[in-house]
Steps between C-alpha positions, in 0.01 A plus 500: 500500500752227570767700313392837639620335845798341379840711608709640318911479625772598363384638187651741306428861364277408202338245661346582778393854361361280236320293771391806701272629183327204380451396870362828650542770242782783495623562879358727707582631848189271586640180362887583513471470922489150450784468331749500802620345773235322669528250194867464528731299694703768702770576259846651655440827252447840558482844338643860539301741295537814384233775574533770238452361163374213589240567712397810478618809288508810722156446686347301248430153516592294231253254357694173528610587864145333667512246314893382599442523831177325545715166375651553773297529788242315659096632481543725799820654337761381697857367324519142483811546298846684642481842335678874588449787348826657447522890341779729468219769644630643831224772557242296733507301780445094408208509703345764265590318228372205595154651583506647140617181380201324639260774361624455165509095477232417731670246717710540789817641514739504783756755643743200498455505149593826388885568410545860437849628327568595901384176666824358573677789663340312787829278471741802552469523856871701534302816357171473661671733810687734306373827394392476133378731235232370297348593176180404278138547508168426708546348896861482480622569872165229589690273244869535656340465856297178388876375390628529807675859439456682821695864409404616181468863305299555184708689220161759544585526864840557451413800293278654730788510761740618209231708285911671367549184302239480276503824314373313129145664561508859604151410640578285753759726652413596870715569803563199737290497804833527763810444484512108538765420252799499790237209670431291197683163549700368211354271237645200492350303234280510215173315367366577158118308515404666177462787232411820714238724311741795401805406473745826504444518867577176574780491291706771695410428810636144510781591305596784798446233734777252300786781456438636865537190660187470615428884645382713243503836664889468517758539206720212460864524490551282291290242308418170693581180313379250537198693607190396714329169425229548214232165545255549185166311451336442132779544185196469263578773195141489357195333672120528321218643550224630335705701232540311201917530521652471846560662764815645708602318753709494810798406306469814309546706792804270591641521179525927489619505934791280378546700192512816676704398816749353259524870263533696835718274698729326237402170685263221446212461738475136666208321649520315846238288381260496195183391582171367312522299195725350301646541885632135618375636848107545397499142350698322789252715727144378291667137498499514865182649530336246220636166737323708804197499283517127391567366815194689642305350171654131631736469207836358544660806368585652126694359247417670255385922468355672177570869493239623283523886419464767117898623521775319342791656759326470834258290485668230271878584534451454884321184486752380259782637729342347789499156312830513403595543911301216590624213254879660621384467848329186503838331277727591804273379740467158287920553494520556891269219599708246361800629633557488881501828622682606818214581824685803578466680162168717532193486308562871389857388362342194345333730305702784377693169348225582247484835469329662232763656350701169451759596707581144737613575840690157691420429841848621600434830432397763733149659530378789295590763700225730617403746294558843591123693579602840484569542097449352260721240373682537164487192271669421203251432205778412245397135378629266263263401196505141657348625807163432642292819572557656837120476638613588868611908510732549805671369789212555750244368218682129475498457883156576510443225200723250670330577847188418316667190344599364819149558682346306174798233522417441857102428399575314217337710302637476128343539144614353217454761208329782415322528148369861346229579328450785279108677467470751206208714669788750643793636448611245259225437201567316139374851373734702695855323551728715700705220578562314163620174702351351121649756286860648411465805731649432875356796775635500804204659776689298768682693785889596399635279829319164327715337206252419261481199309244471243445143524349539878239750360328234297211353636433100568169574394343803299094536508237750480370539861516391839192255428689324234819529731314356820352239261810369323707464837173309657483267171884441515478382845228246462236704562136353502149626354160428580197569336294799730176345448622134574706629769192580712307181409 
């Protein structure tokens, strides 16, 4: 009984699962709750996990999911460990998901928690008052107001004022109510949550709306360039569900607007912001987030976050790219502590010293100027083979991330690294390789504006499901293990 009590820390993989079965059999959701954080000393870890793929596979749970989780909590299912749930999904509201989220695991999962593809358009304040065409599926205009977005029209109630524009299906032809197209104000931006359900309609309409400026019901005299801004949430190609191959996603759609705007306008369609992983902006927004979460827990903040999700180039490549930023970051910080830095020089400069695109800005230099709201702006994606990937798309994107820096700077709130780890139970499988990270073959399901490099889609770590995931990153950090039975003696 003695060594049924003893504890186990710091032991690795083979070990402790090793432990686990002779001391209380194979784990079950039962026996795995003890496993967690109660028995820990409060590490400065957290985790960002995927959804589809990992947790569940179109509405069905998969069987490992429980079982993760329950390390993880404490026996009346509430996190005793910093954890988000981050998903490129952007067709339910976070507190939806999070209810779902809790139906599914059995524990207790926060709004705060949830990070939908659209979660940090809450950052892009310069928008929220403008009047912006969105497009996607389910509660989308409850979604954009929930941002912050107070003037919005659906790309379905655009066409009911202009029925004239989507002629695609004779069927859904019909004469306009009144005339209310000398009334309808301009557009002046657009948000892209998600894949809309047919896409032909969608397709035209927000293509009208980019050559005419904004006001669909007149003809252009000439083609705007650079046209309106275009923010878009979730670049995912594929995603899984219950199919047995994968599924369009968002980044399909993407992928044939750009194609098409391009073949009728000769010009290349650019993004005002790209949004949703591999996104720099969704991980600098769940970092923040995560330090909210461990302070609240009573940690003294994260060093260290474990992006566990099933695809090689969002899941992975982001939490690679992510990395990557924060070893850059935290070098120039190490650099500009030891050098005396002048009191007048602004946080905000401070840090676009350390851009993410390695491009060094001295203190005698003038500020960015602002960028312009109105269009688009045009940027160069020519890059040298050198070059680090660009993970920041557009102007008004970086001053958003370096706004976000500063606010973190000013906490003190700063991780050390980011590690990834790769789950085969969704898109990505050993039976089903898509990506061939192992192999000869090189895909490339990433969006066109992010330079790829293979290396970053590579995972630290590479296991079969979110249990093993949860347990390897709770071993690796010293976690400890207790005997059920002994526990309650």
């Amino acid at each position: 009984m003695a060594s049924r009590r003893a504890i186990i820390v710091g032991c690795h993989n083979r070990l402790c699962h090793t432990y686990l079965c002779r001391s209380i059999g194979s784990p079950t959701p039962s026996t795995a709750r003890y496993f967690h954080s109660e028995l820990l000393p409060k590490g400065r870890f957290g985790f960002l996990f995927d959804i589809d793929g990992v947790i569940v596979r179109g509405k069905k749970l998969l069987p490992s999911a429980q079982e993760a989780f329950q390390m993880l909590t404490d026996r009346h299912g509430n996190f005793q460990v910093p954890a988000l749930f981050v998903t490129n999904a952007g067709n339910s509201l976070r507190s939806n998901k999070a209810r779902q989220l809790s139906q599914w695991l059995g524990i207790n999962v926060e709004e705060e928690q949830v990070v939908m593809s659209h979660s940090p358009l809450k950052m892009f304040r310069q928008f929220h008052d403008k009047h912006i065409l969105i497009n996607g599926q389910g509660p989308i205009k409850e979604i954009a107001q929930n941002i912050g977005f107070t003037n919005v029209t659906t790309v379905d109630e655009l066409c009911a004022f202009f029925p004239f524009l989507d002629v695609m299906d004779h069927k859904r032809r019909r004469a306009p109510p009144c005339a209310f197209e000398d009334y309808f104000p301009p557009i002046e931006a657009l948000v892209l949550f998600g894949e809309p359900v047919k896409w032909e309609m969608p397709l035209q309409l927000i293509l009208d709306v980019l050559m005419a400026d904004g006001k669909p019901n007149t003809p252009p005299n000439n083609l705007p360039y650079p046209h309106l801004p275009v923010l878009a949430c979730n670049m995912d190609l594929l995603w899984m569900a219950e199919a047995p191959t994968p599924r369009f996603g968002h980044g399909c759609f993407l992928l044939a607007m750009e194609s098409v705007y391009q073949k009728i306008t000769g010009r290349e369609l650019k993004y005002t912001a790209l949004i949703g992983k591999p996104s720099e902006i969704t991980y600098h927004h769940a970092d923040y987030l995560l330090h909210q979460q461990a302070k609240q827990l009573g940690i003294d903040g994260i060093q260290t976050i474990y992006c566990i999700g099933d695809n090689p180039e969002t899941d992975i490549y982001g939490g690679n790219l992510y990395n990557q930023y924060l070893r850059k970051r935290n070098l120039q910080r190490q650099q500009q502590n030891s050098a005396p830095v002048s009191q007048s020089t602004s946080i905000k400069k401070k840090l676009r010293m350390a851009q993410v695109d390695g491009e060094y800005i001295s203190d005698d230099e003038e500020e960015l100027p602002a960028a312009d709201m109105g269009h688009a702006p045009v940027i160069e994606s020519p890059m040298d083979e050198d070059e680090e990937p660009e993970v920041v798309v557009g102007d008004v994107a970086r001053e958003v991330v370096l706004s976000a820096e500063e606010a973190n700077d000013t906490q003190g709130l700063y991780t050390e690294g980011c590690e990834s780890i790769l789950v085969c139970t969704g898109v990505f499988s050993e039976e089903m390789d898509l990506f061939s990270f192992k192999g000869q073959r090189s895909s490339n399901h990433n969006h066109r504006d992010f330079v790829i490099n293979p290396e970053l889609k590579k995972p630290n770590h590479m296991v079969a499901n979110v249990c093993d995931a949860v347990r390897l990153v709770m071993e690796k950090e010293g976690a400890a293990l207790k005997d059920l039975r002994n526990l309650k003696s």
